[in-house]
C-alpha positions in Angstrom: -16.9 -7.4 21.6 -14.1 -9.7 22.0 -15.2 -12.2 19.2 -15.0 -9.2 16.3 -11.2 -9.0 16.8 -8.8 -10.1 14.0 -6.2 -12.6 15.4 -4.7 -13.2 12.0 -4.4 -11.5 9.0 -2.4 -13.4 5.9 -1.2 -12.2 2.6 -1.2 -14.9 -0.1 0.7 -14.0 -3.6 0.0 -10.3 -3.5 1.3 -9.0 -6.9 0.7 -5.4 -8.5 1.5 -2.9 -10.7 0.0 0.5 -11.9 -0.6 -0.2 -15.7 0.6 -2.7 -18.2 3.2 -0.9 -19.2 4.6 -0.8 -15.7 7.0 -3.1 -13.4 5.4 -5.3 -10.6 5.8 -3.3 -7.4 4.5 -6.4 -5.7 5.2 -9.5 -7.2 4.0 -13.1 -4.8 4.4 -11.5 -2.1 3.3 -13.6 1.0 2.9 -12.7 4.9 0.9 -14.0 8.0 0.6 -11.8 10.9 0.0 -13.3 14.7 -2.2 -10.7 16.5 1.0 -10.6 18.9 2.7 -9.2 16.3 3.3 -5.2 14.8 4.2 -4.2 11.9 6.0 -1.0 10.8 6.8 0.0 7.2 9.6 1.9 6.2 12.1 2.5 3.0 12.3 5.3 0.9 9.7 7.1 -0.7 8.0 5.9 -3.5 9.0 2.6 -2.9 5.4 0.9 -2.4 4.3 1.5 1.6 1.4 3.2 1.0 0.5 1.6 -2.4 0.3 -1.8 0.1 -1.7 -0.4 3.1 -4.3 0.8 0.0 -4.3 -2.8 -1.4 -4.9 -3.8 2.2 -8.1 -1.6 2.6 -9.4 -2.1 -0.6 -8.7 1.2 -2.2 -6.9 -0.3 -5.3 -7.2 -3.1 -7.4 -4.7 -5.7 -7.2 -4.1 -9.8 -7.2 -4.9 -10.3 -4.0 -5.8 -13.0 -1.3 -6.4 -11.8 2.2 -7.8 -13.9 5.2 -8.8 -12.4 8.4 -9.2 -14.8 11.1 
């Protein structure tokens, strides 16, 4: 179904961290994605790439605002 697609997906003020004793990882971070567009992560490990994808499905609690259009 043509309709169920995701043409947009934005990323308003994402901040997180682990614990409270703990640095911000994330801190406002902000993106829009065009369906057009890809998106590849990379930097060294440990440096947050798959503690965003888990924000982005849900898997961890963080601050954040997501839209799907």
């Amino acid at each position: 179904m043509q309709d169920d697609l995701i043409s947009n997906i934005r990323i308003s003020n994402l901040s997180f961290r682990y614990d409270d004793s703990s640095d911000n990882i994330f801190n406002n971070l902000n993106l829009n994605l065009d369906s057009i567009w890809k998106l590849g992560l990379v930097g060294r490990n440990g440096r947050g790439k798959t503690t965003f994808l888990n924000l982005l499905r849900g898997k961890l609690d963080g601050l954040v605002r997501l839209r799907l259009d």
